[in-house]
N, C-alpha and C positions, 0 to 999 in steps of 0.2 A: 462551592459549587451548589446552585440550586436548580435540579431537574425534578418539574412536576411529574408525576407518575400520568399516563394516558395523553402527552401532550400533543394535542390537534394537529398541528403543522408535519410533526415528524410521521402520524398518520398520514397525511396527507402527499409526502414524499414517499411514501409504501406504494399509495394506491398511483402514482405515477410512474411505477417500475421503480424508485429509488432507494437503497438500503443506505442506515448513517450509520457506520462503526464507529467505536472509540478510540482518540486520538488519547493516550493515558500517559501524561505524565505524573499522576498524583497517586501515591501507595493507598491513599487513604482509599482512593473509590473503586481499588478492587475488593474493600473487605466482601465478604458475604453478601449481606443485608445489602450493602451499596451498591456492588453489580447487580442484585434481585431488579431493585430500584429504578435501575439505567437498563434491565431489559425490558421490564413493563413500558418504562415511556417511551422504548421503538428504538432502541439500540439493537443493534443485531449481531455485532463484532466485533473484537477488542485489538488495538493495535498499540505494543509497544515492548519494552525491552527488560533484556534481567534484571537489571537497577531497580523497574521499578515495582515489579512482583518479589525479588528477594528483598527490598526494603520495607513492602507490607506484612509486617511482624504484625499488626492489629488483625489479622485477617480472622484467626480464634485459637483458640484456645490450645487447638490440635497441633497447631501448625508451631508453635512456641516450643509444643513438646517434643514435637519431631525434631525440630532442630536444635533443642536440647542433650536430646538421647545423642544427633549425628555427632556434637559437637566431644562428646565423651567415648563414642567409641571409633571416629574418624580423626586422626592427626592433619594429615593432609588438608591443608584450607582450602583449596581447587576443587576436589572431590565434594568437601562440603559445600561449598558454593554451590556446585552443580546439581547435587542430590536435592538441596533448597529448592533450587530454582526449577528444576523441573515437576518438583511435587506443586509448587504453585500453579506454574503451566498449566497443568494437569487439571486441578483446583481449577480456573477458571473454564478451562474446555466443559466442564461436566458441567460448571452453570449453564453454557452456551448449549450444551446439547441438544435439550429441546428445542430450539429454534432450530438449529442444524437436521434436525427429525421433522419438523414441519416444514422447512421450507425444501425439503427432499436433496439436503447436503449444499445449497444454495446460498445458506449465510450461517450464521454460530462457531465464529472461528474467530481463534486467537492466532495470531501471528507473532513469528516467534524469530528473532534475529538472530544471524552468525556472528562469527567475529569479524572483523572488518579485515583484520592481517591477512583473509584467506579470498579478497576480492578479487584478487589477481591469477589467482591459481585456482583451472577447475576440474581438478582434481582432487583438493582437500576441501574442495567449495563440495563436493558434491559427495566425499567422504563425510564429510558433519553433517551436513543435511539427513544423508542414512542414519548415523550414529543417532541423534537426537530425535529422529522420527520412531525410530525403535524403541529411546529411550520414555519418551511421551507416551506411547503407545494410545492416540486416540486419533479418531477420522477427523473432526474438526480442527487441524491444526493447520495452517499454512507455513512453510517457511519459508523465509526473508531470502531470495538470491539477489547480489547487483546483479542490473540492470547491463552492464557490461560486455566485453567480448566475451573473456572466461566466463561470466555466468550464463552467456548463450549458451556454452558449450551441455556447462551444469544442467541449468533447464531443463534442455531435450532429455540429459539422460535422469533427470529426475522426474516427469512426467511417465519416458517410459516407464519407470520403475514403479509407478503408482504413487510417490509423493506427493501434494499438492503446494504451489507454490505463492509467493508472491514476487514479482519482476520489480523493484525497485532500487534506486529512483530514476524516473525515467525523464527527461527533459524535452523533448521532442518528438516529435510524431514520426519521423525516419526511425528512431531509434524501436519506438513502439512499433513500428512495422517488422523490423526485426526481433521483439519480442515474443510476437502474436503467431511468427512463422515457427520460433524456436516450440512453441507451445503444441502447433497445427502436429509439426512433426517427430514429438512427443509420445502424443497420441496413435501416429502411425505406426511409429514403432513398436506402441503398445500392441494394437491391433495385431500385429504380426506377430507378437507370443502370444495373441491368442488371447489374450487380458482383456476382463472387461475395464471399460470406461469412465461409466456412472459415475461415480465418487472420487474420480481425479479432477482437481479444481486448481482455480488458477485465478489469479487477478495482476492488473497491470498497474502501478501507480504513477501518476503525472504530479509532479510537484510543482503547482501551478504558482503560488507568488513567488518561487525562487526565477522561475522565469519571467516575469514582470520586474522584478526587483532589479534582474540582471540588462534586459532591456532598458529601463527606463533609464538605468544609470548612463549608459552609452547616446541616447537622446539627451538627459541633460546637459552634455558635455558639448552638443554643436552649438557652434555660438553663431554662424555666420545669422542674421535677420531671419532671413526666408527659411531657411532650415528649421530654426530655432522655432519660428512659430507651426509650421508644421510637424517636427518631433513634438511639440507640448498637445496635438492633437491625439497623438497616439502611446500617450502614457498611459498603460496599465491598460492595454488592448492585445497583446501580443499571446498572452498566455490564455485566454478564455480563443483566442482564434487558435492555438495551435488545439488546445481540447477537443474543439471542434472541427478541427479537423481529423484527428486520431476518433475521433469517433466513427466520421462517415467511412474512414476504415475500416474501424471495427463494423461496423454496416454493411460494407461490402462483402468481406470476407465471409460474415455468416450465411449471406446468400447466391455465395459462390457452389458450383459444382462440389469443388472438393471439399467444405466442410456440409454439405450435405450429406456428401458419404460418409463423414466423422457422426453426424445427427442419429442418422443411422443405427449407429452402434453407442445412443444414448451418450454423447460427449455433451459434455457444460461449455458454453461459452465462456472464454476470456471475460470477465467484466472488465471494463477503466474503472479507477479509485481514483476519483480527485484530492491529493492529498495538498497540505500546505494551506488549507481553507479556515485558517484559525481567526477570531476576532483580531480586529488592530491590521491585516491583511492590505492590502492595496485597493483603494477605493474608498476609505474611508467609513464606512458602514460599520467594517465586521464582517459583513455577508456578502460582499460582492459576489465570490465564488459562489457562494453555495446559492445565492438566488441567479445564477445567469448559466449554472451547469446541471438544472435539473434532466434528466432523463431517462428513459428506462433500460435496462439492465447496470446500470452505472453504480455506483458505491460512492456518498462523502463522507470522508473522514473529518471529524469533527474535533476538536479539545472542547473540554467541559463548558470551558466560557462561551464557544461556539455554539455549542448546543443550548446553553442559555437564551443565548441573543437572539438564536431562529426559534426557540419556543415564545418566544418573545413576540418578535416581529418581522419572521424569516416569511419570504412570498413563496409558496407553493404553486407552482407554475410549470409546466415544461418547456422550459426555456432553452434548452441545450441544443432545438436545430432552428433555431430563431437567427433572422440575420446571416442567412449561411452566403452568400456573396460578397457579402461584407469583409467574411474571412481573407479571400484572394487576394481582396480590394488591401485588406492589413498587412497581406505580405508583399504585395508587391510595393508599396510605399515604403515600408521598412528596405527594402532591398534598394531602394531610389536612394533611401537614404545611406547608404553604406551597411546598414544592421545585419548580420548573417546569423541568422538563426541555425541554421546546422553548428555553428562555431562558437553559438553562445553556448550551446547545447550540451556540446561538450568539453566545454571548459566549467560548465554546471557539473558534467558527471565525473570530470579528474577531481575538484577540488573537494563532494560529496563524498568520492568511496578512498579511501585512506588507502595510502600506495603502498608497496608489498615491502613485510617488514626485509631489513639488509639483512643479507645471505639465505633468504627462504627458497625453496628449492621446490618445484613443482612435486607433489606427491607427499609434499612433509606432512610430518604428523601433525593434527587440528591443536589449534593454540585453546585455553580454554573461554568457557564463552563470555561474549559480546559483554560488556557495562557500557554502552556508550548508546547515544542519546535514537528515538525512535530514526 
């Protein structure tokens, strides 16, 4: 991974309302020095999983011996795992902090995943949320809820409680509308113990080329002539239109009456997170995403190679309400064509959140945490 320190472009995504978090599969680039590194050239946020902070053993010195000592006076491997894994968490929040201090709780957050066995149940979905937000103990952390029914439920009552969240993975713009509500009314409920606002945070993530990937496959497969050359028109169009329209929602909503009254009592907007924007993506660039989703209050989530490629020769542009007719224009021909985007959507979100382990019982105790991939 080579990210120049100060690099122009990802500047240049700031000053258009856009923050890039990090998309981390690699242990190496949370050591110390390396996230310094990746917050200087305009990283703001770190996005990924136990795997890959408990396998950053290079991180220094301290952290060897911490888990050294754990390893001698903890039997239990679970425990140890856990104790690891949240002292890293931790470890990367207080790099983040000062961003999270200047951007007034806005960006400098690690996001932190559940386990997956508890997607289905929001009850022990929103019991571990608690547990590990206690155990983290710091303001910049989000935590990972599916996108889901149960994690609707989770959500709200994690919002009220002051957690802040991330809604993923989201596949569709209906679903996002129910994400955005689950949030709104969060919030309300906050307000009604009386709870401040400010510093409850939230973002929604759109996993944009699993929904191209998933479309396009269903257009490759009509063969009749006429079909066929108009599906080859709208490959790799589906997912930058559904964006864009979960946007103009998120647009609506903030200038509606009732999140004026949320404004009010100093509540943060929902941002979208375009996630899924990795080089090799659909379009063949590398960057289609990240150059056709710029906009302001918005989040791209990047992998290292991504971020390479746009300091490179990413277009700084506000492209994300560009073409907005066009959107309609995309769905209604995909619907001409048989395409059902509510149903790709969610055969996106069955085959993403891993089905409840057999005999798990709403209320069970939390399995321990997540190794499985951002």
């Amino acid at each position: 991974m080579r990210i120049e320190v100060g690099g122009t472009r990802l500047q240049d995504l700031q000053r258009f309302g856009q923050s890039v978090w990090l998309d981390c599969h690699d242990p190496e680039a949370m050591a110390g020095s390396r996230l310094a590194r990746l917050i200087r050239s305009g990283i703001s946020g770190v996005v990924c999983t136990a795997v890959d902070l408990a396998g950053a053993e290079s991180l220094d010195g301290a952290s060897r011996e911490a888990r050294a000592r754990l390893r001698a006076t903890e039997p239990d491997a679970r425990h140890m795992h856990e104790h690891s894994t949240v002292d890293d968490w931790r470890r990367v929040a207080d790099q983040l902090r000062r961003v999270y201090s200047n951007t007034g709780g806005r960006d400098g957050y690690v996001n932190i995943e559940l386990s997956p066995v508890l997607a289905h149940d929001a009850d022990s979905t929103e019991f571990e949320a608690r547990r590990l937000w206690s155990m983290i103990d710091r303001p910049n952390v989000l935590i990972k809820v599916p996108a889901n029914g149960a994690g609707l439920i989770a959500m709200r009552r994690l919002i009220a409680a002051g957690i802040s969240i991330n809604a993923t993975p989201i596949f569709g713009a209906h679903r996002y509308g129910e994400v955005i509500e689950a949030y709104m009314a969060g919030l309300e409920d906050r307000i009604g113990k009386s709870a401040p606002l400010d510093r409850v945070a939230s973002v929604a993530s759109i996993f944009v080329n699993e929904i191209d990937a998933a479309v396009d496959r269903e257009l490759d497969r009509m063969q009749q002539p006429d079909k066929a050359v108009h599906a080859s028109r709208l490959r790799s169009k589906a997912a930058v239109a559904v964006a864009r329209l979960a946007y103009q929602r998120y647009k609506n909503v903030i200038s509606s009456p009732r999140w004026r009254l949320l404004a009010r009592y100093h509540a943060q907007t929902q941002r979208l997170l375009w996630a899924g924007t990795a080089a090799g993506a659909a379009g063949g660039t590398g960057l289609k995403y990240a150059n056709e989703l710029v906009g302001r209050d918005t989040i791209a989530l990047m992998a290292p190679n991504a971020v390479d490629a746009y300091t490179d020769h990413g277009v700084a542009a506000p492209t994300l309400e560009r073409n907005l007719p066009e959107v309609l224009e995309i769905f209604g021909e995909l619907d001409g064509l048989g395409v059902d985007l509510e149903r790709i959507s969610a055969q996106l979100e069955s085959a993403s959140i891993r089905p409840a382990a057999p005999g798990a019982t709403p209320g069970a105790s939390p399995r321990p945490l997540s190794r499985s991939r951002c």
